[in-house]
C-alpha positions in Angstrom: 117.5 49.7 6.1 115.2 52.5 6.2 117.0 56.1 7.4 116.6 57.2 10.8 115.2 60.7 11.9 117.8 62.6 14.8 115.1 61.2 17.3 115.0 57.7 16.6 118.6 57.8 16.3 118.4 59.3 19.8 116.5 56.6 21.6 118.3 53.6 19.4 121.8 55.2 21.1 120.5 54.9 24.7 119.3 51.4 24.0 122.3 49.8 22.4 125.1 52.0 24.8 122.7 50.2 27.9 124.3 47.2 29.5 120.9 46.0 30.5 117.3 46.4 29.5 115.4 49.6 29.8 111.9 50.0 30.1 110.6 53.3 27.8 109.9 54.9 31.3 114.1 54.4 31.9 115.2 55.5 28.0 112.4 58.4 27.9 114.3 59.3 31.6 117.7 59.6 29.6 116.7 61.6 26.7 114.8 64.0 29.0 118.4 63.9 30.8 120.8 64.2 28.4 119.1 66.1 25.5 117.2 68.4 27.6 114.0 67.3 25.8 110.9 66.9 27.7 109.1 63.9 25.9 106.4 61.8 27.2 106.9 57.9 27.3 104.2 58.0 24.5 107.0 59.3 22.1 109.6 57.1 23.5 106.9 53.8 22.7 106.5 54.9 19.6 109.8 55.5 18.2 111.0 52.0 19.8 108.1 50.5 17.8 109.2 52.1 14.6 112.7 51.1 15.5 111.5 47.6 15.9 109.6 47.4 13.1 112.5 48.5 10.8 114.6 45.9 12.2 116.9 48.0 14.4 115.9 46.3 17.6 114.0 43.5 18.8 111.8 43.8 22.0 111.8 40.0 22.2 114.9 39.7 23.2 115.9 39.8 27.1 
C-alpha cells in the first residue's frame, strides 16, 4: 500500500479508534479538536476518498 501523508494518517486514526461510524462532519469535528487544526469538511471528504481509494477504508461498510 501506497504511503500515507501525517494528514491522512490523521483522519484514518479517528476513523479506526471510533466505535461507531462518523460522518466527515463528526471526524473533521475531532481533528479540529484534537490537533488544533481548523479544516473544512472539504478536506476531511477528500482525504477519506483518497483513503478509500487506496484501500485503507471502505465507506460501504456500516
Amino acid at each position: 500500500m501506497q504511503t500515507l501523508s501525517d494528514q491522512e494518517k490523521k483522519v484514518l486514526k479517528i476513523i479506526k479508534e471510533s466505535e461507531q461510524q462518523l460522518t466527515p462532519e463528526e471526524i473533521t469535528a475531532e481533528i479540529n479538536r484534537r490537533y488544533g487544526q481548523v479544516w473544512p469538511v472539504q478536506v476531511t471528504l477528500t482525504f477519506m476518498a483518497r483513503l478509500e481509494k487506496l484501500g485503507y477504508t471502505d465507506t460501504n461498510k456500516q
